[in-house]
C-alpha positions as CSV (number, residue, x, y, z in Angstrom):
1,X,-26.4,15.3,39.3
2,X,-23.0,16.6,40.6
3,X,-20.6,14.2,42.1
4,X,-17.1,15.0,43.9
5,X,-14.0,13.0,43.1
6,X,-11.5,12.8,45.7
7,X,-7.7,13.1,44.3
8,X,-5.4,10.9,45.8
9,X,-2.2,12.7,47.3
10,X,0.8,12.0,46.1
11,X,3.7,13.0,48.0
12,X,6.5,15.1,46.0
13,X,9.8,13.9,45.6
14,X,12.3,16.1,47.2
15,X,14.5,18.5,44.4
16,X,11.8,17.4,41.6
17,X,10.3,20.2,39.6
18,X,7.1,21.5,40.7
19,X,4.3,20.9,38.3
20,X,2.1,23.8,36.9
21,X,-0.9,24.0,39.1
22,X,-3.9,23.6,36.8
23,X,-7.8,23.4,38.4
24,X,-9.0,20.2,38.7
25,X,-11.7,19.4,36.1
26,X,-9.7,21.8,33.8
27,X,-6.8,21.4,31.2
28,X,-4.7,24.4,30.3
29,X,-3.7,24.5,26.6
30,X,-4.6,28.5,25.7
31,X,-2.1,29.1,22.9
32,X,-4.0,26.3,20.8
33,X,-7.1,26.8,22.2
34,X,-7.0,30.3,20.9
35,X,-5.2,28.8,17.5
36,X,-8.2,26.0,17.3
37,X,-11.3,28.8,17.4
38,X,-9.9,31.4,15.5
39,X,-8.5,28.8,12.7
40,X,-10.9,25.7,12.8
41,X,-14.7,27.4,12.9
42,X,-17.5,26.6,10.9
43,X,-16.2,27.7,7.3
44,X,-13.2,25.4,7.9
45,X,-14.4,22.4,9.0
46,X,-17.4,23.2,5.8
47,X,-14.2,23.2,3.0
48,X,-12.4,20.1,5.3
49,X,-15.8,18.5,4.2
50,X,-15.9,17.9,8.8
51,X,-19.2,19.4,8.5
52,X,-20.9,16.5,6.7
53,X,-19.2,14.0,9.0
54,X,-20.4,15.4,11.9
55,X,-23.9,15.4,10.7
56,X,-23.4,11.5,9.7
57,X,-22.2,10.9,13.1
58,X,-25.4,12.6,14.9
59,X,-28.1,11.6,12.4
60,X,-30.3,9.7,14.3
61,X,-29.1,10.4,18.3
62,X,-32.0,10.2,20.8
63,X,-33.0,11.3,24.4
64,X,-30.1,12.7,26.4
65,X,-26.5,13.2,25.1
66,X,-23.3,13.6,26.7
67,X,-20.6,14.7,24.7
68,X,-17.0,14.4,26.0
69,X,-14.7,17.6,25.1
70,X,-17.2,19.5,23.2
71,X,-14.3,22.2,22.2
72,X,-15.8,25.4,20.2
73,X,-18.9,23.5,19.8
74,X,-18.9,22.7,16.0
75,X,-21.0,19.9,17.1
76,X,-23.9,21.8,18.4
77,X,-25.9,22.9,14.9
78,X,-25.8,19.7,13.8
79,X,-27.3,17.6,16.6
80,X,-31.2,16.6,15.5
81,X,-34.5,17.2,17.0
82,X,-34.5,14.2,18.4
83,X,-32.0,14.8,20.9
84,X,-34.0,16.3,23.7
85,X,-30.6,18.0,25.9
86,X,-27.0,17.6,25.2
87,X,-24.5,17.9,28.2
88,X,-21.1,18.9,26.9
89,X,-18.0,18.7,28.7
90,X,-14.9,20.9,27.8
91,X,-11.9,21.2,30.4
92,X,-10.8,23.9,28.7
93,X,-11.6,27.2,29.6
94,X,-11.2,29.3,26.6
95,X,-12.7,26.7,23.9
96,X,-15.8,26.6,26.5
97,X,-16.4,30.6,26.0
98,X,-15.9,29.9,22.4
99,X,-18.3,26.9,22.6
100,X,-21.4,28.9,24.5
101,X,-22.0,31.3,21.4
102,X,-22.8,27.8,19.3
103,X,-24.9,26.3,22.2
104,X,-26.9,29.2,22.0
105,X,-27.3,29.2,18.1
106,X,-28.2,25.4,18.7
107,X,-31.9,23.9,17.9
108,X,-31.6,21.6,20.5
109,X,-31.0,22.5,24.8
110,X,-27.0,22.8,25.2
111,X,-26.1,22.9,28.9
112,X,-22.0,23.3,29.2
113,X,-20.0,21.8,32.0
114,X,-16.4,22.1,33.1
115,X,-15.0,18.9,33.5
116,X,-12.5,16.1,32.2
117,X,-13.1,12.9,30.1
118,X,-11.8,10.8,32.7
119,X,-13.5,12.1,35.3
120,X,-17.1,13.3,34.3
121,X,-19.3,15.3,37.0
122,X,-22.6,12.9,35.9
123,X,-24.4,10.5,37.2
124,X,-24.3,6.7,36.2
125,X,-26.9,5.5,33.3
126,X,-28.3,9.0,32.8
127,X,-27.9,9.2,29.1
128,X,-29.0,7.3,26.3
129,X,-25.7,8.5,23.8
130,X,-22.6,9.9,24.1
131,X,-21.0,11.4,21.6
132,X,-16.7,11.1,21.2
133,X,-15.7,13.4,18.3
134,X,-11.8,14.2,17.6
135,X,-11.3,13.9,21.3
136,X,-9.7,10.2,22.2
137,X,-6.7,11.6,20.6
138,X,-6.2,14.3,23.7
139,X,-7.5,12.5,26.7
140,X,-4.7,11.7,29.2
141,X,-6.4,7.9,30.0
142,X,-7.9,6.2,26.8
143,X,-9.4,3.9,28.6
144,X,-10.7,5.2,31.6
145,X,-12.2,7.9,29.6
146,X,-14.3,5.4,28.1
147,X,-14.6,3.2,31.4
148,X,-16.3,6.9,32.5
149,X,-18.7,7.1,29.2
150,X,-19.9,3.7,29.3
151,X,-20.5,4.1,33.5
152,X,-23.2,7.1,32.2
153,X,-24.6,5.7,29.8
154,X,-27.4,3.2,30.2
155,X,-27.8,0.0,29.6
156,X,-28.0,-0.6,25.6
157,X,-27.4,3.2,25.3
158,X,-25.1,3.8,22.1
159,X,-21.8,6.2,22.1
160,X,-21.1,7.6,18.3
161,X,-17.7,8.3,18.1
162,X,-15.3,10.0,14.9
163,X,-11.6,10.0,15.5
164,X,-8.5,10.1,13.6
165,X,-5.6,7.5,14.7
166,X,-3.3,5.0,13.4
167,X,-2.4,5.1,9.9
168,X,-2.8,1.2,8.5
169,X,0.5,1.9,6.2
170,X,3.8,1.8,7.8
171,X,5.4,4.8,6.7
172,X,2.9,7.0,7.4
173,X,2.7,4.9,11.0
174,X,6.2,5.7,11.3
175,X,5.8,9.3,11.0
176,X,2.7,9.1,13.1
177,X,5.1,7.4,15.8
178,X,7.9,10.0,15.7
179,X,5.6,13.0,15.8
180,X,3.8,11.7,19.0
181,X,7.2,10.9,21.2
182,X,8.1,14.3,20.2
183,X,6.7,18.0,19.5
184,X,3.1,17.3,18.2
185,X,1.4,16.9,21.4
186,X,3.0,20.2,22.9
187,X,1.8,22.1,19.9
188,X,-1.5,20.5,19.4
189,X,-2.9,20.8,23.0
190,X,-2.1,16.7,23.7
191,X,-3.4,15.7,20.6
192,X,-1.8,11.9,19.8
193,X,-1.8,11.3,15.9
194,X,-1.0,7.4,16.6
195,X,-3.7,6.1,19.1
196,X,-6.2,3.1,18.2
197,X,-9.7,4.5,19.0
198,X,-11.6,1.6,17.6
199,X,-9.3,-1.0,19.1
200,X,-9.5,0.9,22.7
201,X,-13.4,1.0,22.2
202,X,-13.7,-2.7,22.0
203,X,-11.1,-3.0,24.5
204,X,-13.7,-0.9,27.1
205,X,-16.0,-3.5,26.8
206,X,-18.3,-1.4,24.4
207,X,-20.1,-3.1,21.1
208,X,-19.3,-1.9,17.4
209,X,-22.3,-2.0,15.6
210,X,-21.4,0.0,12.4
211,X,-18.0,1.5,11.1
212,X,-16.8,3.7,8.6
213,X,-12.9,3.9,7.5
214,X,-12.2,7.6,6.4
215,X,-9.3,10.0,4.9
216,X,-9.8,13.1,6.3
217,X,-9.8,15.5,3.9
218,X,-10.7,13.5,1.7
219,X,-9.5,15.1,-1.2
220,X,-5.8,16.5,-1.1
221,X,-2.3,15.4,0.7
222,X,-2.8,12.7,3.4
223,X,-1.5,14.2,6.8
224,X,-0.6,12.6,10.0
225,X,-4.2,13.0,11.0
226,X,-5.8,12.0,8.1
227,X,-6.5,8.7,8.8
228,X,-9.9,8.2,11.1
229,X,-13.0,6.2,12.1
230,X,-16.7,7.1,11.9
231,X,-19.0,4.8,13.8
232,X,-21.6,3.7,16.5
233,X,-20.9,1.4,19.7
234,X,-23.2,-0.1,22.5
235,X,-23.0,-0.1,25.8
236,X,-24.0,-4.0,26.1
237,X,-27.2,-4.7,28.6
238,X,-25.6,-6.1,31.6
């Protein structure tokens, strides 16, 4: 099931900074990590109205799942019976302790995995859905995060996918923009409020079958995340 990745090396430029040495298969964000389980659990993403969303996304998911930066698990009660295991992969260390107290609450088998989007430790065509939830916004590589979910899934096998991005109005755009080239994805452990998810979906080579514009919440003040996507995509059969 496991595969090794080789990193290429590439030589340091002499005088340059050192970078932070992080595990590979890991990210390090702690600080929000802590902020995210203690602040965004169950009750919250209930009154956000989250809750319901994720059940719409997973209604209907069969066979095996893989889900791509699982983070506390707030995804795990609401997967249905007809899910028969769900793989989830979170790189980050403290939201996966968080995460193995809601695999074990879960009605269906939960089996967590350290590991990165772009990289995943699985093997090709082994699932029948993947599952992207509020996660394309963080990834380092867009698209070869998705290059990665549609190598593991099988042919005709669907990946469900809710994600906030680009607001279609221009001023909130604009803010959208500013916040990304600046302190938001320090704070908000490399979250992007701007990105595209359905366009870099298509652009992957993946199928849209079905798609839901949203405001998330839906009642209240719009914020820079508030605009987002609910859907379902194929993997085409090659």
């Amino acid at each position: 099931m496991w595969q090794r990745r080789s990193v290429p090396h590439v030589p340091r430029v002499p005088g340059a900074p050192r970078a932070p040495r992080v595990p590979q298969g890991s990210v390090h964000h702690p600080v929000f990590a802590r902020f995210y389980a203690s602040c965004c659990g169950p009750a919250a993403d209930a009154r956000a109205g989250v809750a319901t969303l994720r059940k719409e996304l997973l209604a209907g998911a069969t066979g095996r799942v893989i889900e791509v930066g699982a983070g506390s698990g707030l995804n795990f009660a609401h997967y249905p019976g007809t899910v028969s295991e769900v793989v989830a992969i979170e790189p980050e260390a403290t939201l996966r302790e968080v995460a193995r107290s809601a695999a074990a609450r879960a009605e269906v088998p939960v089996d967590l995995v350290p590991g990165v989007a772009e990289a995943l430790p699985v093997k090709s065509e082994a699932f029948d859905t993947a599952v992207a939830s509020l996660v394309l916004c963080s990834v380092r590589e867009v698209q070869r995060a998705l290059s990665e979910l549609r190598r593991v899934l099988r042919p005709g096998g669907e990946l469900r996918f809710f994600e906030h991005g680009r607001a279609a109005g221009r001023g909130l755009a604009a803010v959208q923009w500013s916040l990304d080239r600046t302190f938001w994805p320090l704070l908000m452990g490399g979250c992007h409020t701007g990105r595209d998810p359905l366009g870099e979906i298509r652009t992957a080579g993946f199928e849209v079958l079905r798609v839901r514009r949203l405001k998330v919440p839906e009642r209240g003040p719009t914020l820079p995340t508030s605009p987002a996507v609910l859907g379902t995509a194929r993997r085409p059969s090659d």
